[in-house]
C-alpha positions in Angstrom: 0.0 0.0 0.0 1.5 3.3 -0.8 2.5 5.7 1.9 2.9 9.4 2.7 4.4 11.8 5.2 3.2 13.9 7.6 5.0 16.6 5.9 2.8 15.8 2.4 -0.1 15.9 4.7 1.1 19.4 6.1 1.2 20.7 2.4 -2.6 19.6 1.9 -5.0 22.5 1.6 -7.9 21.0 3.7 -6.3 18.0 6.1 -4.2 18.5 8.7 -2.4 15.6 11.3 -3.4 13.2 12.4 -2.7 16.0 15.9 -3.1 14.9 19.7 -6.5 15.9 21.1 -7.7 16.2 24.9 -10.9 14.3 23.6 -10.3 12.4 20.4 -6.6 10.8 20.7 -5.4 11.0 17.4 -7.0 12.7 15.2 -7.3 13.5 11.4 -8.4 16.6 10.8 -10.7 18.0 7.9 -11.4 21.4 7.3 -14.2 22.0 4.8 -14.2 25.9 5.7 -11.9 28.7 4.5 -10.0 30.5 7.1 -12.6 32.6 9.6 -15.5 31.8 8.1 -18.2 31.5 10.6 -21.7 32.7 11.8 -20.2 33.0 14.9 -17.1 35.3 16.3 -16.5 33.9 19.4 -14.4 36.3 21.9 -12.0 33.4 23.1 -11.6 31.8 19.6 -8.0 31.3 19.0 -8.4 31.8 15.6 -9.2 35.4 16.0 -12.0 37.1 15.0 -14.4 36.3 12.2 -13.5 37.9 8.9 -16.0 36.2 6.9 -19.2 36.5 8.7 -22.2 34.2 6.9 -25.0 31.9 8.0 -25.3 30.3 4.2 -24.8 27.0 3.6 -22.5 26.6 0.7 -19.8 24.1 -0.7 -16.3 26.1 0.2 -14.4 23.9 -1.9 -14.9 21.3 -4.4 -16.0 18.1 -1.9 -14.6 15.4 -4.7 -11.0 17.4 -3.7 -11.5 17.4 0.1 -12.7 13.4 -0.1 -9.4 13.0 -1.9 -7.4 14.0 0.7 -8.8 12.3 3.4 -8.8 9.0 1.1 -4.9 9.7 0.7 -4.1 9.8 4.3 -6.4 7.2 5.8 -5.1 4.3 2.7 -1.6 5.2 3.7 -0.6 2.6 5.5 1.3 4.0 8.1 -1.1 7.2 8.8 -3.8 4.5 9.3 -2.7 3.2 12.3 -2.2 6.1 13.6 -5.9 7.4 13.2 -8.3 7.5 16.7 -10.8 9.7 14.6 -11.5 11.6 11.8 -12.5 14.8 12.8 -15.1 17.5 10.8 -13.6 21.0 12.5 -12.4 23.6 10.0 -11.3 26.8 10.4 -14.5 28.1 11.0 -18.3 26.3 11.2 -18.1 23.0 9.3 -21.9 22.7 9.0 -21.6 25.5 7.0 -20.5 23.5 4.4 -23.2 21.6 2.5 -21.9 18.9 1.1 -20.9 17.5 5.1 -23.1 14.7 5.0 -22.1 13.5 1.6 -18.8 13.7 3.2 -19.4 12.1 6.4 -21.3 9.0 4.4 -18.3 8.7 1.7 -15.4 9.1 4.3 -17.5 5.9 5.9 -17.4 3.7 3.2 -13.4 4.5 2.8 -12.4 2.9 6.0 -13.7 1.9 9.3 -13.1 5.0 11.6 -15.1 7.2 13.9 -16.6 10.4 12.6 -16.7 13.2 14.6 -18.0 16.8 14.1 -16.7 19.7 15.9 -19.6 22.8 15.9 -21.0 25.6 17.6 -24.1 23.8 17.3 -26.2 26.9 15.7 -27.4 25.1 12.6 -28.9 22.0 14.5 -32.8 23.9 13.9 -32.2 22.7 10.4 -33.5 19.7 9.6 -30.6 19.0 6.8 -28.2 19.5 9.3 -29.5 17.4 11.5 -29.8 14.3 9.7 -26.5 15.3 8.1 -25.0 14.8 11.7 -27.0 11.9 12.1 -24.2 9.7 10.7 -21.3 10.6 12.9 -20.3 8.8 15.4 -19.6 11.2 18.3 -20.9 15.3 17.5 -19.4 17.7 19.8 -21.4 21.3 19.9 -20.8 24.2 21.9 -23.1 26.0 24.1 -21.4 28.7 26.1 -25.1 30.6 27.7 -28.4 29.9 29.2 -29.7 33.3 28.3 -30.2 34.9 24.7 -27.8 37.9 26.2 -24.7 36.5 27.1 -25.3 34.4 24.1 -24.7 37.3 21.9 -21.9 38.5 24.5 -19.8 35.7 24.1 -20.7 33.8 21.0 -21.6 37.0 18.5 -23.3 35.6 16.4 -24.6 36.2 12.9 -27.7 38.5 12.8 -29.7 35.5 11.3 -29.1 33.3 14.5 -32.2 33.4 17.3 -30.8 32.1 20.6 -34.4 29.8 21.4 -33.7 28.2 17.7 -30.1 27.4 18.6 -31.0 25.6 22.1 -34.1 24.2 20.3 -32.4 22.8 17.6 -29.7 20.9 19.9 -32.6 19.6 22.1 -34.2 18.3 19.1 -31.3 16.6 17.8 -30.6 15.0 21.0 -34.0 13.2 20.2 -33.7 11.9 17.4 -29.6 10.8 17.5 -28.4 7.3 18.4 -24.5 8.7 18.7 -22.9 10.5 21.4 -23.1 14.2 21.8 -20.0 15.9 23.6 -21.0 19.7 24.5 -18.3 21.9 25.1 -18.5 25.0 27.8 -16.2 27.8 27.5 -16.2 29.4 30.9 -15.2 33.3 30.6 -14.5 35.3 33.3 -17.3 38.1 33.7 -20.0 36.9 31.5 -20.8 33.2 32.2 -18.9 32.6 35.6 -21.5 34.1 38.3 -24.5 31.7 39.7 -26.7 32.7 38.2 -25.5 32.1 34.8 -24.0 28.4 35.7 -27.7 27.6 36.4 -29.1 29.0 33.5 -26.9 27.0 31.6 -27.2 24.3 33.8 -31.4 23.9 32.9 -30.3 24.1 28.8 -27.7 21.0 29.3 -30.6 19.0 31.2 -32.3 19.2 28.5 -30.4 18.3 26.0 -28.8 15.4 28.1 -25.3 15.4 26.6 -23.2 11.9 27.2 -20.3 14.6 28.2 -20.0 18.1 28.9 -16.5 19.4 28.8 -15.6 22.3 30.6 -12.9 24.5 29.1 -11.3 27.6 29.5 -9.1 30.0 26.9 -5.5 28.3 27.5 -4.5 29.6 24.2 -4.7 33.7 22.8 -8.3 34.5 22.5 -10.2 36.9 19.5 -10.1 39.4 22.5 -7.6 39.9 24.9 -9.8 40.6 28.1 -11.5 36.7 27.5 -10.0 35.0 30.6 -10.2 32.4 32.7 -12.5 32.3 35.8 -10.9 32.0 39.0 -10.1 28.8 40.4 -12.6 29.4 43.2 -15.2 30.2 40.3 -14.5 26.9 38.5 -15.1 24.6 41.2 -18.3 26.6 41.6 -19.1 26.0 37.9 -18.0 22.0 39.0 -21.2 22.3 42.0 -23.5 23.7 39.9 -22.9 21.7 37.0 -22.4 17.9 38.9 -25.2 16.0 37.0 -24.0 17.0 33.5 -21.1 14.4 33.2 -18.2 16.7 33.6 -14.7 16.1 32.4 -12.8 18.9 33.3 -10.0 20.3 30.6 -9.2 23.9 32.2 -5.9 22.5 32.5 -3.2 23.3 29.9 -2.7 20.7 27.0 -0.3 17.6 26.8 0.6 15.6 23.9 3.5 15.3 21.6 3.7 16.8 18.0 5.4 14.6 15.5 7.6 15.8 13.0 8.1 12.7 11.0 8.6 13.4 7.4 10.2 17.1 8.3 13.9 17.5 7.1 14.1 20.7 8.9 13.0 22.3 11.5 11.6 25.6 9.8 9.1 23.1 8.3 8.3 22.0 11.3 7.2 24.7 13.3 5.1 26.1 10.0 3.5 23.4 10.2 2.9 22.8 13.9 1.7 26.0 14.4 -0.2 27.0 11.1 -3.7 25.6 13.2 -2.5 25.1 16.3 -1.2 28.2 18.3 1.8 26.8 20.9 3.3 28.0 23.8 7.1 28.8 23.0 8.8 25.9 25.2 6.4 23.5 23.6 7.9 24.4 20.2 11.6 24.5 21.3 10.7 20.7 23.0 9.5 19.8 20.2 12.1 20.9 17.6 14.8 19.4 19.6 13.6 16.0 18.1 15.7 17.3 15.3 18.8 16.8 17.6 19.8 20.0 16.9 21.3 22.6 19.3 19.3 24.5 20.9 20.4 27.5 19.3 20.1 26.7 16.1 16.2 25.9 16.9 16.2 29.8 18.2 17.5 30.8 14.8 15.0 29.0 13.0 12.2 30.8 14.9 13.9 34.0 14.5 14.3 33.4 10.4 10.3 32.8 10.4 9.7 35.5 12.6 11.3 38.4 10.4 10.0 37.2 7.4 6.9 37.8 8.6 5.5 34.0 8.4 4.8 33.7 12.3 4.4 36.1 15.2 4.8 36.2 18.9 1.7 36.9 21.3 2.0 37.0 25.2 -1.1 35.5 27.1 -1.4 35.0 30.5 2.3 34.8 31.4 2.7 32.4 28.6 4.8 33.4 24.8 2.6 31.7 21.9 3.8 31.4 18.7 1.1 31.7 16.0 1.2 31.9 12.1 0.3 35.1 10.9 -3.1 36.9 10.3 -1.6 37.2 6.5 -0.1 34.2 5.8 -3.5 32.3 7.3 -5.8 34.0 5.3 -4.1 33.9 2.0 -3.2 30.1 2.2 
């Protein structure tokens, strides 16, 4: 069976890893969305804020190219094995693009792997999307608010998105799916962390009876710099208020290696690392030192990327990020 690198996977246009995930293991990801385009613009999204702002369904790119990709990686052998899920995420809203189901049904029939879809959930009062969902295995929506106000304070949606329709449509969709739903919580300091708020939210996930609900905080640089983490004191609260909603707590930072198999160099590497997934400096610098490199070489290759203008540095809560550049990202 032929075989590729993770660098050939790197140079794709709409894969990316397979990349360690808190939730999934190993996952493959698939990005059916260009870069930013939403019908949200989250305030902790570490993407940055929505350029693209639409609430249309539309095919992005051509779905025969994206189905070609993800048939390349999962028949090479050796990315195979190393495949937990394959994970519908993008860039921006995945459900915004309309041929998902046809690619959630196609990628099926290519190999025997979980499907999962990563969304902010907004689209689930459509009955397409719905039963377009219906065929993954495990879909993990957001829902940051119990009230329609600190909905549109945190989430910002699209002017087309009603707040009842959204937490209708995932209570609806917890009816009628056999899979598991995973909601995510993004606890913010100041807009969803007081009592009352945790129990507003708290009545929404009781309906909607999710299998887990993850609570997470911004670990990585938000849209908007004031979106912080809670206080410790305030997540434990969240933990009280929330105890029947099967909670696995994530507010912790990230683990988990980054491979740079099929890199010659580290200025590869760390392009390709970073270019969807922002990294805290000494998580690079560990990384690159796979290459058995000095240390200071690894330093130089940062610097090289840095003044051309191809990645930037961001401080975040005591922590130095190193993220591809606003530019680069939106032109690729």
């Amino acid at each position: 069976m032929a075989t590729i690198t993770i660098q050939q996977v790197n140079k794709m246009k709409m894969i990316y890893g397979p990349v360690p995930s808190r939730r999934l293991g190993r996952s493959l990801g698939v990005n059916p969305i260009p870069f930013k385009t939403c019908n949200y613009s989250c305030v902790y999204c570490q993407l940055g804020r929505t350029t693209h702002m639409t609430n249309l369904r539309k095919d992005f790119f051509p779905p025969e190219e994206l189905l070609n990709e993800i048939k390349m990686v999962i028949e090479a052998e050796s990315s195979h094995r190393a495949i937990d899920f394959v994970t519908f995420v993008g860039e921006g809203e995945p459900t915004l693009c309309k041929s998902l189901g046809w690619l959630i049904r196609k990628t099926k029939e290519i190999a025997d792997i979980p499907i999962a879809v990563d969304t902010n959930g907004s689209l689930l009062y459509r009955e397409d999307v719905r039963n377009e969902l219906s065929q993954a295995d495990v879909v993990m929506p957001s829902l940051d608010a119990g009230t329609a106000e600190t909905f549109r304070k945190i989430d910002r949606p699209h002017r087309g998105l009603d707040f009842k329709a959204v937490v209708d449509g995932l209570e609806r969709f917890r009816r009628d799916y056999n899979g598991e739903i995973w909601v995510e919580v993004m606890l913010i300091k100041g807009l969803n962390d007081t009592e009352k708020e945790l129990k507003a939210l708290k009545s929404r996930l009781e309906k909607i009876e999710p299998n887990r609900t993850y609570i997470n905080v911004p670990i990585r640089p938000p849209a908007e710099p004031w979106a912080v983490p809670p206080d410790k004191e305030t997540i434990r609260l969240a933990h009280a208020i929330l105890s029947d909603a099967n909670i696995v707590d994530i507010t912790e930072e990230e683990t988990g290696e980054f491979s740079i198999d099929g890199f010659t160099n580290p200025e590869d590497a760390i392009l390709a690392i970073i270019r969807r997934h922002p990294m805290r400096a000494e998580q690079v610098i560990e990384t690159l030192k796979k290459f058995e490199v000095e240390e200071g070489d690894v330093h130089n290759s940062i610097k090289r990327l840095e003044e051309s203008g191809e990645i930037k540095k961001l401080k975040y809560r005591e922590n130095v990020f190193w993220l591809t550049t606003a530019e680069k990202r939106g032109h690729e």
